[in-house]
C-alpha positions as CSV (number, residue, x, y, z in Angstrom):
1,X,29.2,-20.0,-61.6
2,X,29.4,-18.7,-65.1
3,X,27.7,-21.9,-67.0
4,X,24.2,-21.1,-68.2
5,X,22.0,-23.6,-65.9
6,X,24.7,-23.0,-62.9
7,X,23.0,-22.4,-59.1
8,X,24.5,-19.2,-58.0
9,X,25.5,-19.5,-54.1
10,X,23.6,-16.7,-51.5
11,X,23.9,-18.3,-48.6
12,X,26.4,-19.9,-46.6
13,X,27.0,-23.7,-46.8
14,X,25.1,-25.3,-44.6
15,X,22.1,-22.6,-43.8
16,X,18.7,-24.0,-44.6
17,X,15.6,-22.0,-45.3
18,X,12.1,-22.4,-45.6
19,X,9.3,-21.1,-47.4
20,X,5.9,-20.2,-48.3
21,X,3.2,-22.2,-46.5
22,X,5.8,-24.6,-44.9
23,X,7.5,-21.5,-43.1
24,X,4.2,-20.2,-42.0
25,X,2.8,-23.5,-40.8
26,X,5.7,-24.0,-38.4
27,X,5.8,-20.7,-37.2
28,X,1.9,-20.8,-36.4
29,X,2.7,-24.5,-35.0
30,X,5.1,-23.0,-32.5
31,X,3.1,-20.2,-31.5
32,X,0.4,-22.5,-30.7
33,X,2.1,-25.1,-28.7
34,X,3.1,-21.8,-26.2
35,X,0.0,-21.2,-26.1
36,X,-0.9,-24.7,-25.1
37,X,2.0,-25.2,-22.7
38,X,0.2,-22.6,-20.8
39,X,-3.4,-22.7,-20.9
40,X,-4.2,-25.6,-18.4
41,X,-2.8,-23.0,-15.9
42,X,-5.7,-20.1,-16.8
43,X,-8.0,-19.2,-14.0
44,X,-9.0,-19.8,-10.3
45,X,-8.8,-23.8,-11.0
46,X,-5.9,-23.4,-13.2
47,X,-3.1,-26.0,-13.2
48,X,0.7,-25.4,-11.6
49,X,3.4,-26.0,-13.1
50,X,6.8,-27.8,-12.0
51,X,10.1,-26.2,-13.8
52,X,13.3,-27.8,-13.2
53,X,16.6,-26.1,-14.7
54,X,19.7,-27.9,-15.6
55,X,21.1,-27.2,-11.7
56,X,18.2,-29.3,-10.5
57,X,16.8,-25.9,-8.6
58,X,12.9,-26.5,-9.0
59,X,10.3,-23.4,-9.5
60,X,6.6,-24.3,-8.5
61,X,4.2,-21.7,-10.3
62,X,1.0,-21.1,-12.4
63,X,2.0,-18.1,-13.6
64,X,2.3,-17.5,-16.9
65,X,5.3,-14.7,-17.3
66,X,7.1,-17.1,-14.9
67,X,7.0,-20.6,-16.2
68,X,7.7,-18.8,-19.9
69,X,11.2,-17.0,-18.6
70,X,12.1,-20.4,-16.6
71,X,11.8,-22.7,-19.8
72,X,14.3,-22.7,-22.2
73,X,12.6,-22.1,-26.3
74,X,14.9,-22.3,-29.5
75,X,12.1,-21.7,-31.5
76,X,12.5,-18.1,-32.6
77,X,8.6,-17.6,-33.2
78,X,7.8,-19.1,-30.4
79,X,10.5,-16.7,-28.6
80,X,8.1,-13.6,-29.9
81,X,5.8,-15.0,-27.8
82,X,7.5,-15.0,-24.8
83,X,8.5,-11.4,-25.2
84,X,4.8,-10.6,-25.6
85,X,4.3,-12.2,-22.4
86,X,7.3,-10.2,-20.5
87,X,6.1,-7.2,-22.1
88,X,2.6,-7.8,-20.5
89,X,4.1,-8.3,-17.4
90,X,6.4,-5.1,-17.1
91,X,3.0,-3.0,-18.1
92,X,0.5,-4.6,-16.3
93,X,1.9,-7.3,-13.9
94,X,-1.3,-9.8,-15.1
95,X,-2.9,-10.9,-18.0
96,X,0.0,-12.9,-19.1
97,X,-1.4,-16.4,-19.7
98,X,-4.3,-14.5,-21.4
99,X,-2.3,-12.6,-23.8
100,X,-0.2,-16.2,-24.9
101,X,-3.5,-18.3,-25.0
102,X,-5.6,-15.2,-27.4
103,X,-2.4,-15.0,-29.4
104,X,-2.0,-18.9,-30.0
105,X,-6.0,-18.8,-30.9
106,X,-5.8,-16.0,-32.8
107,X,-2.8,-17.9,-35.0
108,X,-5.2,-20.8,-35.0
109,X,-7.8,-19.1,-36.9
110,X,-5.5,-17.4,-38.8
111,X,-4.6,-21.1,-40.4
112,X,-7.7,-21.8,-40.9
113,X,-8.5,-18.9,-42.7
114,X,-5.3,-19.4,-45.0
115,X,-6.1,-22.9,-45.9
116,X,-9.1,-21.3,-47.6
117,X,-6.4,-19.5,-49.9
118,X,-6.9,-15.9,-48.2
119,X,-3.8,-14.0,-48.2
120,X,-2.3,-13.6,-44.9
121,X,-1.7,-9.7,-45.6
122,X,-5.9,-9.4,-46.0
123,X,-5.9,-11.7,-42.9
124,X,-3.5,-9.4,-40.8
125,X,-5.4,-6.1,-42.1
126,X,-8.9,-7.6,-40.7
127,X,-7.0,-8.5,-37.2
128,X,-6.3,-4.8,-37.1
129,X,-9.2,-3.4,-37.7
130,X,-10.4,-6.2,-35.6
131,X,-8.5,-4.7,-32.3
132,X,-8.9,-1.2,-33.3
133,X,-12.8,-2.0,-33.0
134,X,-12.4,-4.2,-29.9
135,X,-10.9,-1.0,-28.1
136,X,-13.7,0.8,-28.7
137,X,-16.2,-1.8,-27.3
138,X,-13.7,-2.4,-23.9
139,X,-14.3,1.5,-23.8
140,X,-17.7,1.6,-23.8
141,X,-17.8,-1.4,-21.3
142,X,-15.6,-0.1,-18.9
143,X,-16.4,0.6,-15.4
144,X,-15.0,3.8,-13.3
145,X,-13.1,3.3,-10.2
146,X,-12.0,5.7,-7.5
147,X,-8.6,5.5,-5.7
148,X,-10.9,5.8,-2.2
149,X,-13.4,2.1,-3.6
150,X,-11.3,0.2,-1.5
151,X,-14.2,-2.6,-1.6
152,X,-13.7,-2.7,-5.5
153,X,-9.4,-2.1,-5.0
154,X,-9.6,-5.2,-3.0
155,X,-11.5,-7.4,-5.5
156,X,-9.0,-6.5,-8.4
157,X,-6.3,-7.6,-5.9
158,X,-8.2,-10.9,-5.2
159,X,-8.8,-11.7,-8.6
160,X,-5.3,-11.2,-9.5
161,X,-4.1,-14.0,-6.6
162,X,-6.7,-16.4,-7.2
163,X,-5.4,-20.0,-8.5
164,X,-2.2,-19.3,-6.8
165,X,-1.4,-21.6,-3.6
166,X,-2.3,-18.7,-1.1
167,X,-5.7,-18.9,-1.5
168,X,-6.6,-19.6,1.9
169,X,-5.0,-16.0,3.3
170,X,-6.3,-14.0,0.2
171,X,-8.2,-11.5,2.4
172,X,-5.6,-10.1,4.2
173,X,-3.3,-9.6,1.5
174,X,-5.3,-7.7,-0.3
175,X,-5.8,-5.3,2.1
176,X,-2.0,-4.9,2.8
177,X,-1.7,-4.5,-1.4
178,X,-4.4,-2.1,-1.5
179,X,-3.0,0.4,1.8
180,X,0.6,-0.4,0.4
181,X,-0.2,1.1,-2.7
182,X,-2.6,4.0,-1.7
183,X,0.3,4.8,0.6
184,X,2.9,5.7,-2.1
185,X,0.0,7.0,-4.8
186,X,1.2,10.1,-5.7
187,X,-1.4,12.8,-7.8
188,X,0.3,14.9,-10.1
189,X,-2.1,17.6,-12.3
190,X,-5.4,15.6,-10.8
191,X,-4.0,12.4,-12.3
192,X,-2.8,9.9,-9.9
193,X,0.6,8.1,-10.1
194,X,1.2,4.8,-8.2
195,X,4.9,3.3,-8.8
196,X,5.7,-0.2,-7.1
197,X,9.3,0.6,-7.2
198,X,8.5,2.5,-4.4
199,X,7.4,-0.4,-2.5
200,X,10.1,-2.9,-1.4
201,X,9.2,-6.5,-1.1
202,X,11.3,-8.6,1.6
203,X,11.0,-12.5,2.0
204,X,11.6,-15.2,4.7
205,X,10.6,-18.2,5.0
206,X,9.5,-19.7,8.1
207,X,6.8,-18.3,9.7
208,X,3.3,-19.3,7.8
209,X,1.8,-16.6,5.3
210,X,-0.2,-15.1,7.7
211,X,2.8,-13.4,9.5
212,X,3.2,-11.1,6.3
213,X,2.8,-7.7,7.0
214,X,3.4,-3.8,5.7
215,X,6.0,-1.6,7.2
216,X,5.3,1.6,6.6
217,X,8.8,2.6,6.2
218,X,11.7,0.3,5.0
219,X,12.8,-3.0,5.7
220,X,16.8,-3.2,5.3
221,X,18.6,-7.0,5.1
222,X,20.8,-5.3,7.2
223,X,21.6,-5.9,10.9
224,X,23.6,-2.6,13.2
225,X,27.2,-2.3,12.5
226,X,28.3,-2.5,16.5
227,X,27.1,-4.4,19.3
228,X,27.2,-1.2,21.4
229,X,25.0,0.5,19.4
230,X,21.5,0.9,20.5
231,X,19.4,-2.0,19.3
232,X,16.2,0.0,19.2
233,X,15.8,4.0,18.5
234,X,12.8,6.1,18.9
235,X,11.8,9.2,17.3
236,X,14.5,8.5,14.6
237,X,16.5,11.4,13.6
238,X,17.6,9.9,10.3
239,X,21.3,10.7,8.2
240,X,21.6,8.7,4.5
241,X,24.9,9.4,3.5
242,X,26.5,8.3,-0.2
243,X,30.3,9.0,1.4
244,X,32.2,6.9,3.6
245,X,32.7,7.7,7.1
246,X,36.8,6.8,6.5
247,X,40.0,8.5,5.8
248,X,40.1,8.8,2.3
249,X,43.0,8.0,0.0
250,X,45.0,10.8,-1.9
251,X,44.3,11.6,-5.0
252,X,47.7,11.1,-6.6
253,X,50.4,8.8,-5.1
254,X,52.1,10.5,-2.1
255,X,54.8,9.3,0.1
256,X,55.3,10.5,4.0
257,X,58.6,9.7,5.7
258,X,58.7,9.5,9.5
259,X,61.8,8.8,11.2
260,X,60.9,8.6,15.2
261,X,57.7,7.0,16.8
262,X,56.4,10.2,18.2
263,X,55.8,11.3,14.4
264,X,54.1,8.0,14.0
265,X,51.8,8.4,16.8
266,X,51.2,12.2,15.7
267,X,50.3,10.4,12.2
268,X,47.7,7.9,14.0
269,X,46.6,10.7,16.1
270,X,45.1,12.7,13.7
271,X,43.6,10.0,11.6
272,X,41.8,9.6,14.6
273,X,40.8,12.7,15.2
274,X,39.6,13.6,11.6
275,X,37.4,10.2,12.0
276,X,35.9,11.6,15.7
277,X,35.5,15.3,13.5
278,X,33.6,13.1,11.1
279,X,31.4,11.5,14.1
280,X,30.5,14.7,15.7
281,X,29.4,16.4,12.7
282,X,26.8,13.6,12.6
283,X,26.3,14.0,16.5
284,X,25.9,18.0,16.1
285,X,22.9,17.7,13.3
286,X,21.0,15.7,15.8
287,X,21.2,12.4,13.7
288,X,20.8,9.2,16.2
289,X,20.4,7.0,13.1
290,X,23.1,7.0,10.2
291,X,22.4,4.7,7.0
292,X,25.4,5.0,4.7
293,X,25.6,4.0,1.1
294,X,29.7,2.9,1.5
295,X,31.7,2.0,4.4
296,X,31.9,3.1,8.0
297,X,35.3,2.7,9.4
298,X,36.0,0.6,12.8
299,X,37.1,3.3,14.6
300,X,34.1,5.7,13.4
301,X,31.9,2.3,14.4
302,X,33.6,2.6,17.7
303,X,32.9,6.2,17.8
304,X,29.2,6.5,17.0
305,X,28.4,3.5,19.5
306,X,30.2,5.4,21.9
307,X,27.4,8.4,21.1
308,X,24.8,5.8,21.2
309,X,24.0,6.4,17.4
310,X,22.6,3.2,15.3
311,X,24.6,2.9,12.2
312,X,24.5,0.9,9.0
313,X,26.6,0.7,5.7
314,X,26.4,-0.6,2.3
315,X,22.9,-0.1,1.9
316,X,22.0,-0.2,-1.5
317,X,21.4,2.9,-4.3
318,X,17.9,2.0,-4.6
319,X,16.6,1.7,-1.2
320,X,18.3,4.8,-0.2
321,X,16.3,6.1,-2.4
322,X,13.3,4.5,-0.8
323,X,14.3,6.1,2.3
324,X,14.5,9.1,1.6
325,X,11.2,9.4,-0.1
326,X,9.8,7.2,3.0
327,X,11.5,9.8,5.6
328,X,11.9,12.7,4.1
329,X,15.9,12.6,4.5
330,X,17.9,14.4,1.7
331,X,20.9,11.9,0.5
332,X,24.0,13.5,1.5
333,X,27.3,13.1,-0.9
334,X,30.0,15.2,1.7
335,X,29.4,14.8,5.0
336,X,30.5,18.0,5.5
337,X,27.3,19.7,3.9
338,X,25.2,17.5,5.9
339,X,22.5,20.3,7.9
340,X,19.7,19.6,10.6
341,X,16.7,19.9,7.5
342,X,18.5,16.9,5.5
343,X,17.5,14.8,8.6
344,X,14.7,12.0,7.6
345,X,12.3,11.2,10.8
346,X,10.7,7.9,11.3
347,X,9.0,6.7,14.9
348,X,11.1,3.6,15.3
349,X,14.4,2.2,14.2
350,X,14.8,-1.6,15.3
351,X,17.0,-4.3,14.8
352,X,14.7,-7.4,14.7
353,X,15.6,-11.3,14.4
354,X,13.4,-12.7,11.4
355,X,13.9,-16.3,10.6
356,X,17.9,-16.8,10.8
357,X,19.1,-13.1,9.7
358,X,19.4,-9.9,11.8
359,X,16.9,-7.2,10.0
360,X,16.6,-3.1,10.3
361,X,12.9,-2.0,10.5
362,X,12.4,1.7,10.0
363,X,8.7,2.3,10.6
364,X,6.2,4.7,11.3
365,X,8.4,7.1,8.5
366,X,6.8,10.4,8.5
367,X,6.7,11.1,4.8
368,X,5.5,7.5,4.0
369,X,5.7,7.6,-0.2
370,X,7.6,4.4,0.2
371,X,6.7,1.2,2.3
372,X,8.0,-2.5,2.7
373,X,5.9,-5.8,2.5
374,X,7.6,-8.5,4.5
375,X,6.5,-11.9,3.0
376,X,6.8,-15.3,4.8
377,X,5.8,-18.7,4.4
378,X,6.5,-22.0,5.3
379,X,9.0,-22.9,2.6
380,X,10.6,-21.3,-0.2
381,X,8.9,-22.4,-2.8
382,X,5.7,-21.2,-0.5
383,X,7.5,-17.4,-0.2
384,X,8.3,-17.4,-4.0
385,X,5.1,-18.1,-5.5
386,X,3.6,-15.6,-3.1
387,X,6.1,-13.1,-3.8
388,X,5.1,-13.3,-7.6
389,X,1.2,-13.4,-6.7
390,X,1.9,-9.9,-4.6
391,X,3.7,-8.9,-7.6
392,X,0.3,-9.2,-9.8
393,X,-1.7,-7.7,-7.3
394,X,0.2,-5.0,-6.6
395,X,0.7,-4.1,-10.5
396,X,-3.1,-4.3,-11.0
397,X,-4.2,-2.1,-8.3
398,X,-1.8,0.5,-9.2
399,X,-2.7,0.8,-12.7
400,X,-6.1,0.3,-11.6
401,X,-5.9,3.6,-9.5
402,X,-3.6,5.1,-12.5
403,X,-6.6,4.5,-15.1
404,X,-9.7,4.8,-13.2
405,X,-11.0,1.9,-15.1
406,X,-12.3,-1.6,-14.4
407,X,-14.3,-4.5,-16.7
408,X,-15.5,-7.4,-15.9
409,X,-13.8,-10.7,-15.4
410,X,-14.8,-14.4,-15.9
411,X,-14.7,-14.1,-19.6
412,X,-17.7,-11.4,-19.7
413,X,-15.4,-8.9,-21.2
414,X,-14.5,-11.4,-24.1
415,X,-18.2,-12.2,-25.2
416,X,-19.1,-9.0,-25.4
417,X,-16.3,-7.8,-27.5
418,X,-16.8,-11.1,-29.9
419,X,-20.7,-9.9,-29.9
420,X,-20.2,-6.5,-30.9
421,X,-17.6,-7.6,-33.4
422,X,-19.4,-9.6,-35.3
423,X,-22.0,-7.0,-35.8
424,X,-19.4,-4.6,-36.9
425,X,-17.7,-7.8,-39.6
426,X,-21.2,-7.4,-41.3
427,X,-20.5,-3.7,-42.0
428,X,-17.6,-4.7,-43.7
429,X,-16.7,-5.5,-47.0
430,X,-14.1,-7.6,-48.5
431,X,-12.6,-10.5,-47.4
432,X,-11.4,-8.7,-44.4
433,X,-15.0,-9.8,-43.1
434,X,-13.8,-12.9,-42.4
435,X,-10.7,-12.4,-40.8
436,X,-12.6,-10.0,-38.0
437,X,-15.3,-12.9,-37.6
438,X,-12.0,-15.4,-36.8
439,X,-10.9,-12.9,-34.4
440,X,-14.1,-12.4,-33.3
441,X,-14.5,-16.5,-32.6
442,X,-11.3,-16.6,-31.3
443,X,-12.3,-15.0,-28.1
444,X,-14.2,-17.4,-26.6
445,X,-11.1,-19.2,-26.1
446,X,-11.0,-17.2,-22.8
447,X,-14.1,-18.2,-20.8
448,X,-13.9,-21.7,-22.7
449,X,-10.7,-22.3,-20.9
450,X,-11.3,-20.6,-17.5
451,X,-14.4,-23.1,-17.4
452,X,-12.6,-26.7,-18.7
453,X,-9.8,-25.8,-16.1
454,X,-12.4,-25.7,-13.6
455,X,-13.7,-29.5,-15.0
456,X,-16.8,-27.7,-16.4
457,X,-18.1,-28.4,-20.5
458,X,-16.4,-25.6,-22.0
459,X,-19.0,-25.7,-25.1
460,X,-22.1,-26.1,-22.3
461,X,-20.6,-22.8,-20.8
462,X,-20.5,-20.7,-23.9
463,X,-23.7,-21.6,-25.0
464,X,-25.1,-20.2,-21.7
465,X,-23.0,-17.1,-22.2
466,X,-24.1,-16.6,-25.8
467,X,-27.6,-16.6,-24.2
468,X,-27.2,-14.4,-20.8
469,X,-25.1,-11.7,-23.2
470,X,-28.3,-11.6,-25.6
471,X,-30.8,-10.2,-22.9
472,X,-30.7,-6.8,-22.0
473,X,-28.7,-5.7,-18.5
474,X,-26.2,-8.9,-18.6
475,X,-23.4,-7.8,-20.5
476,X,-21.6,-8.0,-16.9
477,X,-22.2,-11.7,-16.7
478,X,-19.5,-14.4,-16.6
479,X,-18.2,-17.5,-15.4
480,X,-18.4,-17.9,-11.9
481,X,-15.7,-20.9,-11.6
482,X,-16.3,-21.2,-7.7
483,X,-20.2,-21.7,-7.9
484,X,-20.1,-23.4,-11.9
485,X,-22.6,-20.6,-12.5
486,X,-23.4,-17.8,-14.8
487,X,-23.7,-15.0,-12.6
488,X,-22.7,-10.7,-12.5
489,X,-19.2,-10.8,-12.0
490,X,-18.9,-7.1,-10.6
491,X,-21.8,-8.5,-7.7
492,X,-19.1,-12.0,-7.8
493,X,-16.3,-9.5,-6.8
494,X,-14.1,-10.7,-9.9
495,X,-13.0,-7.9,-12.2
496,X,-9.9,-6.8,-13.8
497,X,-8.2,-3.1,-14.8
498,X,-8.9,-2.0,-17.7
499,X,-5.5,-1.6,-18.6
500,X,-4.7,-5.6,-18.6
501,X,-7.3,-6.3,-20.8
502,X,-6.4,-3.5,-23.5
503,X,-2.9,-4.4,-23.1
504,X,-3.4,-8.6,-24.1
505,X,-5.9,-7.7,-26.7
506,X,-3.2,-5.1,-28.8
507,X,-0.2,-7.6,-27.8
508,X,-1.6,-10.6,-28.9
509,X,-3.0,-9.0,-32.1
510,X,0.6,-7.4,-33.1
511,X,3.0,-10.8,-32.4
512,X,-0.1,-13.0,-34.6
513,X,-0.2,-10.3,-37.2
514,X,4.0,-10.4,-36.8
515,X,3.8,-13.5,-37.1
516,X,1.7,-14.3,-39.8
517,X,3.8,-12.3,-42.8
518,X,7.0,-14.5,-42.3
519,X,6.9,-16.5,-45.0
520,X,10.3,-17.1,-45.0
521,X,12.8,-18.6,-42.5
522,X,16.1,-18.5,-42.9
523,X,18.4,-20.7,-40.7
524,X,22.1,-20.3,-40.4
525,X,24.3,-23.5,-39.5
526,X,24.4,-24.2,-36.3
527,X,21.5,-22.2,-34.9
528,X,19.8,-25.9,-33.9
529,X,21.2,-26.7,-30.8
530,X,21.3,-31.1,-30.0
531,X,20.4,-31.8,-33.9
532,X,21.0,-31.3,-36.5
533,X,23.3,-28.3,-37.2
534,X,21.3,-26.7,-40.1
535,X,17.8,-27.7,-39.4
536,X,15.5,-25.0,-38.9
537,X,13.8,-25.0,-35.7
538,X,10.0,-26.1,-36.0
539,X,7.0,-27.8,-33.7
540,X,8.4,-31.1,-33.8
541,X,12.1,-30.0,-34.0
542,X,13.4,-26.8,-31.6
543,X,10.5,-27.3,-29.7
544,X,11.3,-31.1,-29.0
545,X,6.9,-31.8,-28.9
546,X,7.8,-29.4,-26.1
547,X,10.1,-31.3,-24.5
548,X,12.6,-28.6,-26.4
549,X,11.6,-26.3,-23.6
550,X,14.5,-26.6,-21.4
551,X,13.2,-27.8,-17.6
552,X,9.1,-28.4,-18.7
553,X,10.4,-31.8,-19.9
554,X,7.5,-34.0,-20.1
555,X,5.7,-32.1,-17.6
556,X,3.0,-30.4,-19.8
């Protein structure tokens, strides 16, 4: 240690690091191949996706937050990716293929451009000003929406389920997105609010997809607690209650002695009686319809049968919530506070047989700022990718509604933010000209993929792009995948929010730029998992040539 050409030690034995350009290209390498792994499945014609875990449970999907969270990645830039992807997906509920595949491109230039000995930190400047400029043109491109277009709500839900495997029933469904969402929009200070918490989605399969349908009201997995009870209730008078209808437990430990039976049966007596108290109370209100957050005891069951009152318990925190905005019940922690004006009203409480479970359907709910979906379909795998294409749809239109804004889909949107940047890249000086005219080219990675996934020339495709964007009163045109042509994709009913294209452009922009200033990566032992122990994780290491991605295998 003290000799004068001794190494001093830093790190621990066994912890491998990389630098410089070695670091970068790896990084940029993983980045890309996630991008890759996920591009054949952009667009109406885009490719599925078959995900088997180490269980041997199988997941079916061409959705891009999905088949990301089901594949297991040890690369750790190639982990920022996926967390870009999640991200989009909590704030928009679409756009998450997009935001991978303009993030992988935008690495891809980014190589290219450091190959030519530019600095990454000049390159990362010109992506910013790059996206600050782009969100300025999406802007002036966007389109306004009303919460009452339905025509125009409708297409942004279509859109957002096209390519899945429900193609076939796509009409319907977006109408039951669109009124299940204008149901629970809420405006606040002329600003509307739509929050799909408040709408509860319930699947079974069994039935084909065309047997989904809205409840407006609340669909409990929940069946009545007594066979006495009445199986059906009209003009529900409606008790949620977060206590137990039971004898509680003493606080602190208490002993009672009785020495003869009759003090027994006094004992029983009036356990029985406080329970029947307890019963009547709810009977008194006027409630024919109790749904309790904990337990109901067997002789309270007994009781409330006996007044013909429909009971359930254990019904979770969050859909009592639900119904209480969906009824306009108050939740009520002591039963004895509970009053006539905490009641909820709905038109019909029913115990119904779907598939091979007993459900609780409480419809026609007089407040109605909270509603249910029921989802079939003919197997699981059926119900579960249609449960995550409602999940888009029902994302987009609210934030639709939220914003007020629309653009263009079918890559129309991309060519004429890459247009309109390059013009601005020649205002620029510096070599931060180059890196907005990579970003810039970059773009066209969108409508070039939605067209080769559709088995059209990607390059044929631009070209006619490049050309319909250069004539006046076509900055709305796109790629109609359907039809192969170039066509006005707000008159082709295929547009996005705004908010889904302003979100992937400032996601994908910030992990590159993230990115692309590691230029060192440091690996401590054992952070390889099935190699070697110290071997930092790169394209053709953690990511296995993407068999390192867990279930995907050689499936890509």
């Amino acid at each position: 240690m003290f000799g004068g050409n001794q190494p001093i030690l830093l790190l621990k034995e066994g912890t491998t690091r990389e630098r410089g350009s070695d670091a970068q290209k790896r990084n940029i390498a993983a980045a890309k191949a996630i991008g890759d792994a996920v591009r054949t499945t952009l667009g109406p014609k885009g490719m599925d996706k078959m995900l088997v875990d180490s269980l041997g449970d199988v997941v079916i999907t061409n959705d891009g937050a999905t088949i990301l969270s089901e594949i297991d990645i040890v690369h750790p830039a190639a982990k920022m990716v996926v967390e870009v992807a999640e991200s989009q997906d909590d704030e928009c509920g679409d756009g998450t293929t997009s935001v991978v595949v303009l993030a992988g491109e935008f690495l891809k230039r980014a190589e290219e451009l450091i190959e030519q000995n530019i600095h990454p930190s000049v390159i990362a400047k010109g992506f910013r000003m790059a996206v600050v400029e782009a969100q300025k043109i999406l802007s002036e491109n966007k389109i306004p929406i009303d919460i009452d277009d339905e025509d125009k709500l409708m297409d942004i839900a279509k859109t957002a389920m096209t390519g899945k495997s429900i193609e076939g029933n796509r009409d319907e469904l977006a109408k039951m997105v669109v009124k299940a969402v204008k149901q629970i929009a809420v405006k606040k200070d002329g600003i509307y609010e739509a929050d799909i918490d408040n709408i509860k989605v319930e699947k079974k399969a069994g039935a084909s997809v065309e047997y989904s349908e809205m409840i407006n009201g609340l669909i409990l997995d929940k069946d009545r607690l007594h066979s006495r009870m009445p199986k059906k209730v009209e003009n529900a008078r409606i008790a949620l209650l977060n206590s137990a209808i039971e004898i509680k437990e003493t606080e602190i430990d208490a002993e009672i002695e009785i020495t003869n039976p009759e003090q027994l049966q006094q004992f029983l007596d009036e356990e029985e009686e406080s329970i029947r108290k307890m019963v009547n109370k709810i009977k008194d209100v006027g409630a024919n319809v109790v749904l309790c957050q904990k337990g109901i005891d067997d002789l309270a069951q007994h009781y409330l049968a006996k007044e013909g009152i429909f009971a359930i318990r254990r019904v979770k925190k969050s859909d009592m919530k639900k119904l209480a905005k969906a009824t306009g019940a108050n939740i009520v922690t002591n039963l004895k506070d509970l009053e006539e004006e905490d009641l909820g009203k709905a038109g019909l409480v029913e115990e119904k047989h779907v598939a091979d479970t007993h459900m609780t359907f409480v419809e026609d709910a007089v407040e109605g700022k909270a509603v249910s979906l029921l989802l079939r379909g003919g197997t699981s795998h059926v119900v579960d990718e249609l449960e995550r294409a409602i999940h888009d749809a029902l994302k987009v239109v609210a934030v639709s509604i939220e914003d007020g804004a629309i653009l263009p889909g079918g890559g129309a949107t991309e060519i004429e933010i890459r247009n309109g940047l390059e013009d601005y890249a020649d205002k620029v000086k510096g070599r931060e000209q180059l890196a907005i005219k990579a970003y810039a080219s970059a773009l066209s990675i969108i409508p070039r993929t939605l067209a080769e996934n559709a088995g059209m020339d990607g390059i044929d495709v631009l070209m006619e792009l490049n050309a319909a964007h250069e004539k006046d009163g076509m900055k709305t045109f796109g790629v109609e995948i359907i039809s192969g042509d170039i066509t006005d994709m707000v008159e082709s009913h295929v547009i996005e929010p705004f908010r889904v294209k302003n979100q992937a452009l400032q996601a994908a922009t910030e992990v590159a730029n993230m990115i692309l200033r590691i230029d060192d990566v440091v690996a401590s032992k054992g952070h390889g998992e099935g190699g070697d122990e110290g071997a930092p994780p790169g394209p053709g290491g953690g990511m296995g040539g993407m068999g390192g991605m867990g279930g995907m295998g050689g499936m890509m």
